[in-house]
N, C-alpha and C positions, 0 to 999 in steps of 0.2 A: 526436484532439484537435488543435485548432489553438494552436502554442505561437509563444513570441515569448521566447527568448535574449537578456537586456542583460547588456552586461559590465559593470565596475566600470573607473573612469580610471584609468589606468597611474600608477604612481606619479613618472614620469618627467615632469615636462610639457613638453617637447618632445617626445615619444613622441603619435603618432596615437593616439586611443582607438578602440578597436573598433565596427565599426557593429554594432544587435541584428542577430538574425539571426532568418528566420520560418521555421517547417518542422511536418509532421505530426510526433506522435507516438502511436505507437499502444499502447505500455506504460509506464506507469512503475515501473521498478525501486529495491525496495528490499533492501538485507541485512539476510536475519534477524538475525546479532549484532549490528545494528544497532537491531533493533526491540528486543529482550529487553533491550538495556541502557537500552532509555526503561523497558520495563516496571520492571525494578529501578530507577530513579530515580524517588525519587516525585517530581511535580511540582505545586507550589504554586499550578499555575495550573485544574489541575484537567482539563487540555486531556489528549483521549486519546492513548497512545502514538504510535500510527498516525500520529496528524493531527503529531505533535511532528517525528515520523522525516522524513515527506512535506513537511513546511516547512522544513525543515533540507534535504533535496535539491532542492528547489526555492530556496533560497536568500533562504527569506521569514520565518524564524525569527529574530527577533533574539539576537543578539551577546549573553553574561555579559561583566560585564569582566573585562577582561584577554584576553576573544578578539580573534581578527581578524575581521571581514566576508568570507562568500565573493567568488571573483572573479565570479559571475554568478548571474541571479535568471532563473526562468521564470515569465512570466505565460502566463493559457490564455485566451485568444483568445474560442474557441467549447467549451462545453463539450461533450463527447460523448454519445452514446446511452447506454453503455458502456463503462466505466471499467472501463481492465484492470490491474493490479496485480502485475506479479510478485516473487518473495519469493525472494532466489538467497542458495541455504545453502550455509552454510561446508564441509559432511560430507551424505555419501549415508547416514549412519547416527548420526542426530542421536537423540541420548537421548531419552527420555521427559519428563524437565526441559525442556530445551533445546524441545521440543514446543510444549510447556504453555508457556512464556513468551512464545513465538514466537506460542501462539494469543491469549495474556492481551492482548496487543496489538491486539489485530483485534478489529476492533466490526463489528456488519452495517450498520449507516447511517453515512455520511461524508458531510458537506458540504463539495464540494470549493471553496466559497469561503472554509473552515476555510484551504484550506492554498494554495491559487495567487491572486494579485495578479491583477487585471484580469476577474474577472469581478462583477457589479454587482449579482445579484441571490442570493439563495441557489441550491444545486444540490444537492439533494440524494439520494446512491446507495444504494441498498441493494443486496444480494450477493443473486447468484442464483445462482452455482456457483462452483466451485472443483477442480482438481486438486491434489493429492499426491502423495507417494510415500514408497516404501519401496525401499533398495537402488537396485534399476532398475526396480521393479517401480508403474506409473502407476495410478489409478484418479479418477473423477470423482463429485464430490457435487453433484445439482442439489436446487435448491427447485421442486416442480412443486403446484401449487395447494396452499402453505402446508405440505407436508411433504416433506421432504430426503429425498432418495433417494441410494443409494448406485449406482453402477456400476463394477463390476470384472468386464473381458473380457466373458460374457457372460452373469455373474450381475446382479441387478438386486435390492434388498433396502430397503426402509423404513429408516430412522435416526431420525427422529424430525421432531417439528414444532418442535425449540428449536433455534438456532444450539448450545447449547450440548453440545445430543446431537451434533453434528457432533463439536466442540469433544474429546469424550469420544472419541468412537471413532475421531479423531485421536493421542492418545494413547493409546492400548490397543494400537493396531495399530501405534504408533509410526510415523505416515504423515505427513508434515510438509509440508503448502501449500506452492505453488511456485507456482499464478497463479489468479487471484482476479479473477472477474465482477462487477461491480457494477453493477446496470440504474437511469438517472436513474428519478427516481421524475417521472412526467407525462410522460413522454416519449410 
């Protein structure tokens, strides 16, 4: 992803402001207990957790009052093939709770002009795989013509055709997303 870094004016004005800055990014990271407490807030806007978290680290979410304005906003440039998302948890051995709120968050379509400034036309991803874990222990979920497959080491097993059987046997196994595929859809 081609991003573009503006800072906010120093409060100082005599103080230089910062020039943006332009650079690849190739993930964007978010914190689970960051996601689960969009999911426990309900939001009036009806906007999903996900897109709440990602507008908020990108710096495009507007202020309640009484808050401050971040000191910087990301706009995205060019959008990607491939929107990579990763989810960095607080604990290697997150509850079943803590799971399930983390997955309540995650929707399989995002339009990433939901949440980054500067681009002009819709972009819209959907998820085609995903890694977990448990402990230390990795495994991968893909979508391969329309049903999720599971891979761990060198078993290989069916999950179903709903994001939401993923969703399930994320929780059962207590395996909690850690980085997240999203292929643009046209691409």
């Amino acid at each position: 992803m081609r991003m573009r870094m503006e800072y906010a004016l120093p409060s100082d004005p005599k103080e230089e402001p910062s020039k943006p800055i332009m650079f690849d990014q190739w993930t964007q990271y978010v914190v689970a207990s960051e996601l689960r407490k969009a999911v426990q807030e309900e939001s009036a806007d009806g906007m999903c957790p996900l897109v709440r978290v990602l507008r908020k680290e990108a710096g495009t979410e507007p202020v309640g009052e009484g808050e401050e304005k971040g000191g910087r906003k990301l706009n995205m440039l060019s959008p990607p093939r491939v929107f990579t998302l990763g989810l960095s948890n607080d604990s290697a051995r997150a509850s079943k709770t803590q799971i399930g709120e983390s997955l309540m968050g995650l929707e399989e379509l995002i339009n990433l002009r939901d949440v980054y400034d500067g681009l002009g036309t819709d972009v819209n991803c959907r998820l085609q795989a995903l890694t977990a874990f448990y402990e230390q222990h990795y495994i991968c979920i893909c979508k391969k013509q329309d049903v999720w497959v599971l891979y761990d080491d060198e078993t290989r097993r069916i999950v179903g055709d709903s994001f939401d059987m993923v969703k399930e046997l994320c929780i059962a196994g207590r395996l909690h997303p850690s980085l997240l595929f999203f292929e643009r859809e046209g691409a």
